[in-house]
N, C-alpha and C positions, 0 to 999 in steps of 0.2 A: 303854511308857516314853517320856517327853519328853527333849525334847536341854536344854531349860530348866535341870531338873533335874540332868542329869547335871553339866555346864557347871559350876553351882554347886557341886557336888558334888567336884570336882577339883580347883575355887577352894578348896574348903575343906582340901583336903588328903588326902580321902578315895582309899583305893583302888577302881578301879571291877573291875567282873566281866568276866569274856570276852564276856559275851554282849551287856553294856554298852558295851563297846569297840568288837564289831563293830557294833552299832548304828548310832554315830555313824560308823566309815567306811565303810561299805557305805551309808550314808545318804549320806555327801557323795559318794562317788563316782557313785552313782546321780541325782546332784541332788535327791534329796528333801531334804537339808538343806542350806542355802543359808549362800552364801560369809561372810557375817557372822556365824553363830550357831559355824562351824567356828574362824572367826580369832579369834571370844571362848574357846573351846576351846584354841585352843593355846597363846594368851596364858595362861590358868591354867597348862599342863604347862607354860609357861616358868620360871614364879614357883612353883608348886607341886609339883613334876618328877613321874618317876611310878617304883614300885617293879619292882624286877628282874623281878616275874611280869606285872606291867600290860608293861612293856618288850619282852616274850618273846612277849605274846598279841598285841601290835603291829605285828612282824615276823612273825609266824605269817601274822594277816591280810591284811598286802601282800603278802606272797610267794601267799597263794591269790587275790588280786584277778585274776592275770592266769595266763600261761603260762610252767608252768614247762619248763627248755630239758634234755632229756634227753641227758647228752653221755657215758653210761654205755660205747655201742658205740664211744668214741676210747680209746688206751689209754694207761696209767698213769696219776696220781694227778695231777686235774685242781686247778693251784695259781693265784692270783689274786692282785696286791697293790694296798693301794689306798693315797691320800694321803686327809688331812681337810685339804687347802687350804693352797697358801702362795705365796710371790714367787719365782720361778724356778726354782720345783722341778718340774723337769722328769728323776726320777728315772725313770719307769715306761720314758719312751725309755731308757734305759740299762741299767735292773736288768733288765729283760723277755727281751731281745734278749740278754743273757748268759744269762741262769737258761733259756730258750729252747734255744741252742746249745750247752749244754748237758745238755741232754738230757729237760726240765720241759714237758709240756705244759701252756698256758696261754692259758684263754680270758679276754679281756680288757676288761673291760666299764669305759669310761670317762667323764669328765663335761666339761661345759663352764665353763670359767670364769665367775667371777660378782665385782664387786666389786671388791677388789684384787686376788684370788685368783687366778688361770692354772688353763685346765683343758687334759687330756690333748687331748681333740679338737680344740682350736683350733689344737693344736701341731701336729698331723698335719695339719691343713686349712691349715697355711700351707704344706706341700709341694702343689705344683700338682699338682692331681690325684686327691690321694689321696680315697678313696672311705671316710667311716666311717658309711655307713648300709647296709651289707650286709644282706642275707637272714639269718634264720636257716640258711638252708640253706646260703649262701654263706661262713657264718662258722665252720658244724662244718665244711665242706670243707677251710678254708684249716688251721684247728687241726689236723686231721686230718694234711696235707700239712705241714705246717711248722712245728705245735707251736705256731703264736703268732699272734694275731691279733686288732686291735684295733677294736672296732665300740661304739656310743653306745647308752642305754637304749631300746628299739623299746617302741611302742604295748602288744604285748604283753607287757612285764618290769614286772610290780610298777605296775600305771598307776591303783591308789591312792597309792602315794607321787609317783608323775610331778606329780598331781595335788595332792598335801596339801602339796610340795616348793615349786609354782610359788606357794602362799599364804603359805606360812612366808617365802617371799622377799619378798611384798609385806606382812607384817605384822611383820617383825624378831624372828621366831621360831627364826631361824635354828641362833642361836646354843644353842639348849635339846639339853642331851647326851641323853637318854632320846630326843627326837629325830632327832638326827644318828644315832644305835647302830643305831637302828630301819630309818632307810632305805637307808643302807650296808649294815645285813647283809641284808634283803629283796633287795636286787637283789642283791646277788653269792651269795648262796642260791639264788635263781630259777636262775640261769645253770649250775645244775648244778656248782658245785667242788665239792672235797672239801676244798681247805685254804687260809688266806686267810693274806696277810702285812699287816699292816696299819702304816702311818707317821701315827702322830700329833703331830700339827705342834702346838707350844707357843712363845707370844711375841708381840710384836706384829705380823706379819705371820699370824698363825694366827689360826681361829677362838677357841681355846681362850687364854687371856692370861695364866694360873696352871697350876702343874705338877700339883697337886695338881685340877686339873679334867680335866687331857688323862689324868690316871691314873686317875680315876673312869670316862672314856670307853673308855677302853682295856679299862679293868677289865671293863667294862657289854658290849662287844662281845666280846671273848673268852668272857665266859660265856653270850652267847646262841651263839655258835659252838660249844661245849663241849655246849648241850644239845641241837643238834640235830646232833649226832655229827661237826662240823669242826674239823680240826686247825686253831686259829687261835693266831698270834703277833704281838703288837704292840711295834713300837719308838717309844719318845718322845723327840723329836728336836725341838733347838733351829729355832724359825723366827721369830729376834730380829733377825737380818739378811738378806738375799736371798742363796739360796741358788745358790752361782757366780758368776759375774760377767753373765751377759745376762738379762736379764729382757722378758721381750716374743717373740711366736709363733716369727716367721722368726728372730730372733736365736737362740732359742734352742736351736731346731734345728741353730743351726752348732755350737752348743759343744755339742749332743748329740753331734754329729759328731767333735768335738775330744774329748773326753770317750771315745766308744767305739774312737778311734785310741790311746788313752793319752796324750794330750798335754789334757785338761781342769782345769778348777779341782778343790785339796785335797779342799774338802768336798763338792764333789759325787760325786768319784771314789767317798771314801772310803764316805758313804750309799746309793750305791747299788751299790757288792761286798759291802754288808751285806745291802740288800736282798736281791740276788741271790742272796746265800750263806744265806738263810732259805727265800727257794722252793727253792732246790735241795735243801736239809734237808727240807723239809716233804714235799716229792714223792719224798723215802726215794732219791735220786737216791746221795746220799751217808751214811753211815751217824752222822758226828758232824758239828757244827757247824763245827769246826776244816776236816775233809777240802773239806767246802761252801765256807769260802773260800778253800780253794787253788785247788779248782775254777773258783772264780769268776773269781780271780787270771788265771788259767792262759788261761779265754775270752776276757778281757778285755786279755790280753798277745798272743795267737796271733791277733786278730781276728774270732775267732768270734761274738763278736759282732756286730762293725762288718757282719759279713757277712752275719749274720741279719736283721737292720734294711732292708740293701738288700731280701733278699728280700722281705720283707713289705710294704715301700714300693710292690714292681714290681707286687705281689700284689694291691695297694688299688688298685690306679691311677696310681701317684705316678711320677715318675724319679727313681729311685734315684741317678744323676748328682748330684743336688742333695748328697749329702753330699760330693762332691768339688769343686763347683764353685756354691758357694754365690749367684753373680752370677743362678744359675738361679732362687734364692726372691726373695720380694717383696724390695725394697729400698728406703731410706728414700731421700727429695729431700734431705733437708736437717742437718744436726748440730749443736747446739750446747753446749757443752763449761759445765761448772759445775766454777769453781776455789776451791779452800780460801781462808779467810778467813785463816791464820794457820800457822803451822808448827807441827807437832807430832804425837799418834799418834790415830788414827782407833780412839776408843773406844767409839763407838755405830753404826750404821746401820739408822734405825728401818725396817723391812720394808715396814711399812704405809706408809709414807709414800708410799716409790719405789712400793707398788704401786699406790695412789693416782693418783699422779701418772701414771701410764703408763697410768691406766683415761682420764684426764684427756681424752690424746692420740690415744686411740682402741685401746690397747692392751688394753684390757680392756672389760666391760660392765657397766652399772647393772641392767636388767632382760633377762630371759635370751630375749627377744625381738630385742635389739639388734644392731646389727651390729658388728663390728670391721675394724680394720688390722691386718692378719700383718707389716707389714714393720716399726712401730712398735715404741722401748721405747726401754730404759734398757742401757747396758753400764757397768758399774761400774770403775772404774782400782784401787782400791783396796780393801780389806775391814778388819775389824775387828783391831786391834791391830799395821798395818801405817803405817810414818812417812810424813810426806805436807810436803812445805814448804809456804811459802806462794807463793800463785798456781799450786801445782801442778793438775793436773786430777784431782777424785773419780771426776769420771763425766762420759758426755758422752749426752744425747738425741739420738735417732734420729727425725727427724715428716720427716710429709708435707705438713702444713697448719700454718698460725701462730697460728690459733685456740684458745686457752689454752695457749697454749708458755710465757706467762710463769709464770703460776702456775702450771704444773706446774715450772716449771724452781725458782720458790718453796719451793713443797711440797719439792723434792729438794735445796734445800740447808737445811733447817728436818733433816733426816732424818741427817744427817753430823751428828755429834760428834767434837769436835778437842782433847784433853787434851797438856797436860803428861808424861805419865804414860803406858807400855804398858797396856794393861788384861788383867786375867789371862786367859788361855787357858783357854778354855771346849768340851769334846767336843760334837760335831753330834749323838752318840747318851746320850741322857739316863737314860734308862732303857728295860726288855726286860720287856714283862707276858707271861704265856702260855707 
């Protein structure tokens, strides 16, 4: 068969065969099919998508490219949650370390930020120290001892997708759901769970920009979860504004901190005792949904959490200290405060924007080669449907250099909308697939 052919063939709309599929990834991964003829490839699955059995043999095949992680000898009902990307959503530090001390074993396989987007490991890597390139060996051990432990995708998990991931990011493929379903459930398949909670992010700080596409994705991963025998539940959740008020590595780790003492922002609190209260469900910890989040409640009120968090910190390498004495993470030089144009209620705050602006500063990254600033970001003063005078302060940046401080401080007041008018109350949980 030729890749020519096929290529066309998926432009056209057509569905291709298993043996077609593997073709082309076992070619690219092997380098016999070269990086041009794969990104004409995906370009078609962006514009031409592919059907739930093309979707299912795509995950099949990245989960066989590499090593799959046998975590069958740790015990109880190994649960996972993931994000599809957003602006301060730093849920997983929160939901994990309750659903954890709680009683869930959970091995934690997480990503790096890209774009506007925040990812798990950059947040962990602004605690000094902390270690997320573990061993495999190293990573069943700490699960084993502690139930919880967070480590990045290694050479060996799915390194068709590592691969097919690092092109989609250089050819704006990103965005394609049969894509996204695909390399989400390969890697956390690899890694041995049994049941996966998954948050898809809808709005403009999400990939997803329509509700009705983050439901198609949700849909599309719970049914590849469902066939190859995992309890999987998706929640679709508003990410129209940044979720909490700090946005940025080191920042956000404080209000992690704040957040698992019970003194954090509404909507974060509230998205991730839901989370929690789903792995705890799913790991049969608890027998109804209801008992799950009293449970979660109950972690999150007695410290159980805050406490499991330290451990696993001291566990990676990190000082644990850092959630008490925040002076100990990176820290900005510098602040500059952006104040309202006008009195009235703050009825938009575009996500993207703020997360824009803080890739600007060094907060984030364009290609996933890049380096970052953990101390860098955004703290927000204010949120959606909250009154604001004029010259009060929205938000105030955090940099360490003055090199695009103006236009990022631009971008962030382009991102506030200032009405007349409260805007109505909108729930952070939008819909439950699964």
């Amino acid at each position: 068969m030729r890749t020519l052919d096929l290529i066309q063939r998926k432009r056209d709309g057509e569905e291709l065969s298993a043996e077609e599929i593997s073709f082309l990834v076992e070619g690219y991964t092997q380098d016999s099919i070269p990086d041009y003829q794969m990104a004409s490839f995906l370009m078609a699955v962006y514009f031409a998508g592919m059907t739930d059995r093309e979707v299912s043999t795509l995950t099949d095949i990245m989960i066989a490219s590499g090593q799959r992680v046998d975590l069958s000898d740790l015990p109880g009902i190994k649960v996972d949650k993931h994000s599809t990307g957003g602006v301060g959503d730093k849920t997983s530090l929160v939901a994990a370390p309750i659903a954890a001390s709680a009683g869930v074993t959970i091995p934690m396989i997480s990503g790096r930020g890209l774009g506007h987007t925040g990812g798990t490991l950059d947040k962990l890597e602004a605690i000094p120290g902390f270690r997320t390139n573990l061993t495999i060996e190293e990573f069943k051990a700490q699960v084993a001892k502690l139930g919880l432990a967070f480590i990045g995708q290694t050479p060996e998990i799915a390194p068709a997708d590592g691969k097919l991931y690092a092109l989609r990011d250089a050819t704006a493929t990103v965005e394609s759901i049969p894509l996204i379903a695909s390399s989400i459930m390969s890697k956390k398949v690899a890694v041995g769970l049994d049941a996966l909670v998954l948050d898809v992010k809808v709005g403009s700080g999400a990939f997803m920009k329509r509700q009705v596409d983050a439901r198609r994705l949700a849909q599309m991963m719970v049914g590849i979860g469902r066939r190859l025998d995992k309890r999987v539940t998706a929640l679709i959740t508003d990410m129209s504004q940044p979720l909490g008020y700090a946005v940025g590595n080191a920042l956000e780790v404080m209000e992690v901190s704040q957040t698992l003492q019970n003194a954090g922002p509404t909507d974060l609190t509230r998205l991730s005792l839901e989370l929690a209260a789903r792995m705890i469900f799913l790991a049969k910890v608890s027998k109804t949904i209801e008992e799950a989040r009293e449970l979660a409640q109950k972690q999150l009120l007695n410290g159980g959490g805050y406490h499991k968090f330290k451990q696993v910190i001291q566990a990676q390498g990190g000082n644990p200290q850092v959630l008490d004495r925040f002076e100990l993470l990176p820290n900005a030089t510098g602040v500059r405060e952006i104040s309202s144009p006008r009195g009235g209620y703050v009825s938009a705050i575009d996500a993207q924007y703020i997360g824009g602006a803080c890739t600007l500063i060094g907060a984030g990254r364009d290609t996933k080669e890049a380096g970052i600033d953990p101390a860098v970001g955004v703290i927000l003063e204010v949120k959606v449907g909250q009154k604001v005078e004029s010259g009060g302060v929205l938000c105030r940046i955090y940099h360490t250099r003055e090199d695009h401080l103006d236009e990022a401080a631009e971008m962030i007041e382009d991102a506030f909308r200032i009405s007349a008018n409260a805007p109505e109350e909108r729930d952070i949980i939008l819909e439950v697939v699964g």
